[in-house]
ROKOL-602842 format. One record per atom (N, C-alpha, C, O): residue in three letters; z, x, y. Coordinates in steps of 0.001 Angstrom, whole numbers, plus 500000, padded with zeros to 6 digits. Atoms other than C-alpha are relative to their C-alpha. Layout:
ALAZXY
...
end
This chain:
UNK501384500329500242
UNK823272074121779907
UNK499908498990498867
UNK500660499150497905
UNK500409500839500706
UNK821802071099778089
UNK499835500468498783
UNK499281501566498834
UNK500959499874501321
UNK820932071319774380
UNK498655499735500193
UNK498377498679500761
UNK501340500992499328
UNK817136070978774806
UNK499359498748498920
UNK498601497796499102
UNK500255500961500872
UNK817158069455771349
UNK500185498130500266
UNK499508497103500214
UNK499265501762499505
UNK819299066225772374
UNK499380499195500708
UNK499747498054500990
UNK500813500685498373
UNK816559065448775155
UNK498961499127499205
UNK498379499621498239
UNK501598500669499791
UNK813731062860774890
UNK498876500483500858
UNK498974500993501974
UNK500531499736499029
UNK810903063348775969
UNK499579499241501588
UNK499041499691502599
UNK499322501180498993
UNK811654060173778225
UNK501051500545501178
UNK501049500372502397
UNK498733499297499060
UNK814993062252779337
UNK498974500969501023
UNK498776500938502238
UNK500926498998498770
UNK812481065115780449
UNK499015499518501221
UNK498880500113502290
UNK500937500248499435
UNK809940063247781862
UNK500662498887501152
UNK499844498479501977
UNK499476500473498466
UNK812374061198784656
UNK500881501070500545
UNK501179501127501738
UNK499126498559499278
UNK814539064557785021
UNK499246500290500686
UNK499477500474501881
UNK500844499179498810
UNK811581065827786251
UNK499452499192501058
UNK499204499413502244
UNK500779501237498144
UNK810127062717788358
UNK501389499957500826
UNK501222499680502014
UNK498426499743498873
UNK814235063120789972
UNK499271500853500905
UNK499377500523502086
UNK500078498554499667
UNK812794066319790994
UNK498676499930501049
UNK498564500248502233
UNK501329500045499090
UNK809118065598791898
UNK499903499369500771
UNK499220499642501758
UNK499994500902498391
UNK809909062571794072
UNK499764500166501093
UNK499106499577501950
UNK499521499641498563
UNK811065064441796518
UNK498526500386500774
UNK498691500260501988
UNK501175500247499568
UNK807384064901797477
UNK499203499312500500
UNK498080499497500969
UNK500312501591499467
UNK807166061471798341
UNK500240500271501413
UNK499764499448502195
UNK499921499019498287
UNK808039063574801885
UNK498651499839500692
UNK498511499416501840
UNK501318500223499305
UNK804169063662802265
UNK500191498341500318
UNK500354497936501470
UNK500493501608500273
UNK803845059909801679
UNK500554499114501185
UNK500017498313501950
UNK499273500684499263
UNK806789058940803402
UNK500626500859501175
UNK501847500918501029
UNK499815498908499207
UNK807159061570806480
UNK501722499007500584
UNK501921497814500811
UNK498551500599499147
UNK811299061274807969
UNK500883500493498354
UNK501380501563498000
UNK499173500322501135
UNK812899060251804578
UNK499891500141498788
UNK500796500383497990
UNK500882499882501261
UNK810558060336801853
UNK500411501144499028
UNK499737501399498029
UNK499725498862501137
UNK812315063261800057
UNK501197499750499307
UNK501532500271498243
UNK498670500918500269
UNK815672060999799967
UNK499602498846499397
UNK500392498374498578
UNK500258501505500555
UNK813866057696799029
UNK499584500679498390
UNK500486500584497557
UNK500760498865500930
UNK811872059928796202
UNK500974499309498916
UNK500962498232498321
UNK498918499754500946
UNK814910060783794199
UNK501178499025499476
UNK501860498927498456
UNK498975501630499885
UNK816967057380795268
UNK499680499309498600
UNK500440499035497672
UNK500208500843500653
UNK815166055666793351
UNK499881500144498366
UNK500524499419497607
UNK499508499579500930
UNK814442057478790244
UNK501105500047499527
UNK501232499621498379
UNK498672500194500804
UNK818152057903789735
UNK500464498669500106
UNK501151498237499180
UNK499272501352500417
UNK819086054484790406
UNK499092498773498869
UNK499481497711498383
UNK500524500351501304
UNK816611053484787886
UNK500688500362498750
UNK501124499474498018
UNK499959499266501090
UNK817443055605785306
UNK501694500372499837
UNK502121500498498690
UNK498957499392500387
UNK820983056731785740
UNK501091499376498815
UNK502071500025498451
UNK498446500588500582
UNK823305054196783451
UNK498896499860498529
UNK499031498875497803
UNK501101500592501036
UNK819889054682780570
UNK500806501870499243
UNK501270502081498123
UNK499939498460500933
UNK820607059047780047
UNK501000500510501074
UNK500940500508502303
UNK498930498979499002
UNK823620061017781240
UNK499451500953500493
UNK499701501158501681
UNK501190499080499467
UNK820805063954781459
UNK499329499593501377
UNK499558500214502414
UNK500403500422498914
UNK818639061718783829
UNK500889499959501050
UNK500814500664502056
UNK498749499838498898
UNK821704060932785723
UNK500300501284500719
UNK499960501305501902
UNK499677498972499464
UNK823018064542786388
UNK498837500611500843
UNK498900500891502040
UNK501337499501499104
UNK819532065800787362
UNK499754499165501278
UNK499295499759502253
UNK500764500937499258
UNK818813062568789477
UNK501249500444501347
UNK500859500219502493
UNK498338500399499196
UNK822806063068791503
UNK499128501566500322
UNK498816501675501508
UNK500628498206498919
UNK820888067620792006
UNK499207499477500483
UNK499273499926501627
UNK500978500314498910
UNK818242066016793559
UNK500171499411500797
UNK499733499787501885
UNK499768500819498831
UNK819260063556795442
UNK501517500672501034
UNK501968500077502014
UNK498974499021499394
UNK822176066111796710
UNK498836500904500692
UNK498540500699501869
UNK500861499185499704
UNK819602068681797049
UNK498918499342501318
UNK498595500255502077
UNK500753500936499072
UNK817445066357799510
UNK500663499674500977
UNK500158499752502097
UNK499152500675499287
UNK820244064913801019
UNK500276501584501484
UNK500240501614502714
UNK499455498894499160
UNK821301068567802307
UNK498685500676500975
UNK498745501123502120
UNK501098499423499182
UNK817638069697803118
UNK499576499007501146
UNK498809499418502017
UNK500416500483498732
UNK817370066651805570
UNK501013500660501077
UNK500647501162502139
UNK499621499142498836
UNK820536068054807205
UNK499852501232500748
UNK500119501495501920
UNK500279499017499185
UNK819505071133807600
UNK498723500356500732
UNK498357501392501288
UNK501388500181499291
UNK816227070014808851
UNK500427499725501349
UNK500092500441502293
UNK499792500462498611
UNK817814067947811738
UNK501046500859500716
UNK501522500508501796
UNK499194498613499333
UNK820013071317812503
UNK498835500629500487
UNK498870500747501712
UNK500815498937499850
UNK816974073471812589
UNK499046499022501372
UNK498695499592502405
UNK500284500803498655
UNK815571070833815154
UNK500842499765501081
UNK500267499706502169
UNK499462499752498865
UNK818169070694817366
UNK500265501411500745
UNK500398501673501940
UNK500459497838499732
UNK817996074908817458
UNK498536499991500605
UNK498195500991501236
UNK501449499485499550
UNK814323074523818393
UNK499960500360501172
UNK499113501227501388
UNK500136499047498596
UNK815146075281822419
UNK499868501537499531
UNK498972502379499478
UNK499845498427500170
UNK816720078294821428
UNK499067500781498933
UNK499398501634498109
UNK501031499455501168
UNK813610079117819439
UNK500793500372498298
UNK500365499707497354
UNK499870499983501500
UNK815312080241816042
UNK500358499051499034
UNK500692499276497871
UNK500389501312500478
UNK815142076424815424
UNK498554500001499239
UNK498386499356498204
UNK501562499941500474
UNK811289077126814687
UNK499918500966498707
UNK499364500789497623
UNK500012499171501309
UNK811822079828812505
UNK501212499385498599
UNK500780499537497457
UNK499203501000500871
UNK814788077775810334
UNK499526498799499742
UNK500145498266498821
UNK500815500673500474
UNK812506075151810119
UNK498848499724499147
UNK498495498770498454
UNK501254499333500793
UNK809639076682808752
UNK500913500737498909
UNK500252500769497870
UNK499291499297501550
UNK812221078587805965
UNK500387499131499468
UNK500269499137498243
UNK499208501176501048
UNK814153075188805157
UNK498332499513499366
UNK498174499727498164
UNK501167500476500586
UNK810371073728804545
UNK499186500965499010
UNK498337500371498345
UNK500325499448501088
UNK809338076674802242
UNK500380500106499236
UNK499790500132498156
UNK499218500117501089
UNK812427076851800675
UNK500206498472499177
UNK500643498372498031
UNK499849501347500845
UNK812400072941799801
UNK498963500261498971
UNK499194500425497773
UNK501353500217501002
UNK808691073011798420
UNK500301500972498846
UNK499915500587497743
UNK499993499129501213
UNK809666076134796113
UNK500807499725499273
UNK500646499892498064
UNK498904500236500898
UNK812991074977795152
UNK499487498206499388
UNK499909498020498247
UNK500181500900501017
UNK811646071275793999
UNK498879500729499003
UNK498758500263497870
UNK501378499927500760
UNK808598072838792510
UNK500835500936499034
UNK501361499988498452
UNK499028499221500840
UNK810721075197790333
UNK500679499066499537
UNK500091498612498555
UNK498915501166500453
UNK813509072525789633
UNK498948499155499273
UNK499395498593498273
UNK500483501290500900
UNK810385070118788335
UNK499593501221498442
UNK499787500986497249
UNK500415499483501281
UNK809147072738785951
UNK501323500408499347
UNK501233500334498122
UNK499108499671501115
UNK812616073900784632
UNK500210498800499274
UNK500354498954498061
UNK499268500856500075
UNK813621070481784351
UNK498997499117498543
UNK499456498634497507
UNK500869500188501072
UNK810197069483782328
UNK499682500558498940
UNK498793500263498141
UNK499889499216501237
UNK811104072060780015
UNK501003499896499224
UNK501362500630498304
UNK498402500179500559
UNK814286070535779214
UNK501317501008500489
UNK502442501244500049
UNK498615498694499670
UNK816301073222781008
UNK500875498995501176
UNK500312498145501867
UNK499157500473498520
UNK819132071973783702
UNK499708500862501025
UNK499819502065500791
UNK499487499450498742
UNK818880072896787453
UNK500633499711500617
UNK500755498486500618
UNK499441500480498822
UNK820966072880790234
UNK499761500909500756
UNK499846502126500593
UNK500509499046498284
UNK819768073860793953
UNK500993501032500217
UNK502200500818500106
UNK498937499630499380
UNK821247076537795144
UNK500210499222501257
UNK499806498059501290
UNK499397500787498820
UNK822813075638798899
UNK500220498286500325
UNK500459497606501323
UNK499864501644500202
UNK822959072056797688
UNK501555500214500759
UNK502213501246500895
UNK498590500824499688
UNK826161070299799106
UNK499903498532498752
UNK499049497676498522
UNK499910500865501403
UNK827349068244795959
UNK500502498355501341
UNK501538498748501877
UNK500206501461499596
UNK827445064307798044
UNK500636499108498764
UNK501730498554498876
UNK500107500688500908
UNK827415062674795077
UNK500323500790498880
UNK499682501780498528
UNK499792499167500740
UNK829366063661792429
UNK499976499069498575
UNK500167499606497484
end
């Protein structure tokens, strides 16, 4: 865990836009939860090693919830596609919305069931 002293409030406040991007999902329906976080970290990553690490869980964290989106869609014949679809989409919205407030408190997260991509 971070020192929370060492942080800016600069560090906190793009840790957490890493995090909230991913909301850009409404905006940008398909991708928008991958573009989100893209960009934030490739802004920010070579400015705070903090921003960086947070920006590499989110954009991991995103990366994995599109795959298991386009799993839970190819399951939809066999119906328990519909129901894994509807859990990956509750579990995204709770796990960024959690991840933005730890993260705006200066705390570190990492997703659970992330697949680390980007290391």
């Amino acid at each position: 865990m971070t020192n929370k002293t060492n942080l800016t409030q600069d560090d906190k406040t793009y840790g957490m836009l890493a995090h909230l991007a991913a909301l850009a999902q409404f905006v940008i329906p398909t991708f928008g939860n991958v573009i989100g976080p893209l960009v934030i970290w490739l802004i920010k990553k070579d400015q705070s090693a903090w921003v960086n690490k947070q920006g590499k869980d989110a954009l991991n964290f995103q990366i994995s919830i599109a795959i298991y989106t386009v799993v839970s869609i190819i399951l939809i014949p066999l119906i328990i596609g519909i129901v894994l679809l509807i859990a990956v989409g509750i579990f995204w919205l709770i796990m960024v919305i959690l991840a933005t407030i730890r993260v705006s408190e200066g705390e570190s997260f990492r997703y659970p069931l992330s697949i680390r991509f980007i290391k």
